[in-house]
C-alpha positions as a Python dict, from the first residue, in 0.01 Angstrom:
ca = {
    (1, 'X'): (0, 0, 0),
    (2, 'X'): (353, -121, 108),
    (3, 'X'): (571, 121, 264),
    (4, 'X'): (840, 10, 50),
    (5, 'X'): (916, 102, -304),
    (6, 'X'): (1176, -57, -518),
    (7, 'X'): (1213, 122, -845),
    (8, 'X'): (1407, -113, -1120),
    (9, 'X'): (1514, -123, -1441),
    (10, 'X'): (1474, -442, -1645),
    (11, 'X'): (1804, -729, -1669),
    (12, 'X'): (1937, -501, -1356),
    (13, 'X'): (2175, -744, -1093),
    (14, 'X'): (2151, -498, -851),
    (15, 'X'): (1766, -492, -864),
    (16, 'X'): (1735, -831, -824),
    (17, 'X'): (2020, -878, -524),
    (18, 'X'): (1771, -617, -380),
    (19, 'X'): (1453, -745, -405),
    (20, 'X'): (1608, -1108, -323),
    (21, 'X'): (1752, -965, 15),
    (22, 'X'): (1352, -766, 117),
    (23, 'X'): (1214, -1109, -5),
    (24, 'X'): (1452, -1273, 291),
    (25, 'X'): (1390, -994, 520),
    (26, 'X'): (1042, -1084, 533),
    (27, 'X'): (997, -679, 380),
    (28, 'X'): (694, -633, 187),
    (29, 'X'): (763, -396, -122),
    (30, 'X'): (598, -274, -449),
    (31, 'X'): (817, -270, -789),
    (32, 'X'): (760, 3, -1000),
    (33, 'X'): (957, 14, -1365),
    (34, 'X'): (1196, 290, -1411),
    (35, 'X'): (1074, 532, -1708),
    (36, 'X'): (1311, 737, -1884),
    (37, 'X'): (1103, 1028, -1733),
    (38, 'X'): (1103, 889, -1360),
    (39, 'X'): (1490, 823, -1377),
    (40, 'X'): (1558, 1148, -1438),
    (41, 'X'): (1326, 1301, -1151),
    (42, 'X'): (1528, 1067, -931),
    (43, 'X'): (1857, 1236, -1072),
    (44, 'X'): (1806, 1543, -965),
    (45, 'X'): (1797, 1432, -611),
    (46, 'X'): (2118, 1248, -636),
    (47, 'X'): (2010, 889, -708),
    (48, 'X'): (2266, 759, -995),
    (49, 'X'): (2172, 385, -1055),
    (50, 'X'): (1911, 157, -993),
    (51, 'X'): (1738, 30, -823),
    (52, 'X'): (1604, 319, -607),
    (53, 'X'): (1441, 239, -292),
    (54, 'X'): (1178, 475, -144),
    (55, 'X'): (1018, 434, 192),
    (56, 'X'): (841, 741, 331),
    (57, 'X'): (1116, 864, 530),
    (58, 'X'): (1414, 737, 285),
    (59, 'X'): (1539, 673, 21),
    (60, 'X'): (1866, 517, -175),
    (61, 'X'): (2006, 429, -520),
    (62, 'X'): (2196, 57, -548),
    (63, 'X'): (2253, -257, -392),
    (64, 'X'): (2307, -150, -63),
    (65, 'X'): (2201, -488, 203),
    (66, 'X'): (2331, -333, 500),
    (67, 'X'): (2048, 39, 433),
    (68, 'X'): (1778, -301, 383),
    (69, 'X'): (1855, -478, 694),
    (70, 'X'): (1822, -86, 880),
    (71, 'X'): (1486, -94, 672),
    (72, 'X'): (1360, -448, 856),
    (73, 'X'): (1385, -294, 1200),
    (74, 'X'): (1202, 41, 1064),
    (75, 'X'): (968, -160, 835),
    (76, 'X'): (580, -251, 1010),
    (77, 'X'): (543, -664, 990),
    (78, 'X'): (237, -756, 777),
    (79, 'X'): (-98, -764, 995),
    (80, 'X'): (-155, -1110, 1093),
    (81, 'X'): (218, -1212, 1087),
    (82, 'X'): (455, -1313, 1398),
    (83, 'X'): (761, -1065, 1415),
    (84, 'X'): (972, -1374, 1528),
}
């Protein structure tokens, strides 16, 4: 299981800026669709828009690239897979 979450809602410009910007990161992560249900679970801690991006530490609402690039220096490289 990847460490990384990104939870999106569908046609979403932020979502995609943010899974374009773990893509070039090198950043494995698994998308899960936003329910109705699971949106509002998130709201109640705090997290306003999509996407939301859960780690098992973190966790943040929106495009935010410079909370990614922290991510790629917390985030284990893929087994097999040359840091550099």
């Amino acid at each position: 299981m990847n460490p990384v979450t990104v939870h999106t809602k569908p046609n979403c410009v932020q979502c995609t800026a943010t899974k374009r910007k773990l893509g070039t990161l090198g950043i494995p992560y698994t998308e899960v669709e936003l329910t109705d249900e699971s949106a509002a679970q998130f709201k109640r801690f705090g997290h306003l828009s999509a996407p939301i991006v859960t780690t098992r530490e973190h966790s943040f609402s929106g495009y935010r690239p410079d909370l990614l690039e922290d991510l790629a220096t917390i985030t284990p490289t893929p087994e097999g897979e040359d840091p550099e």
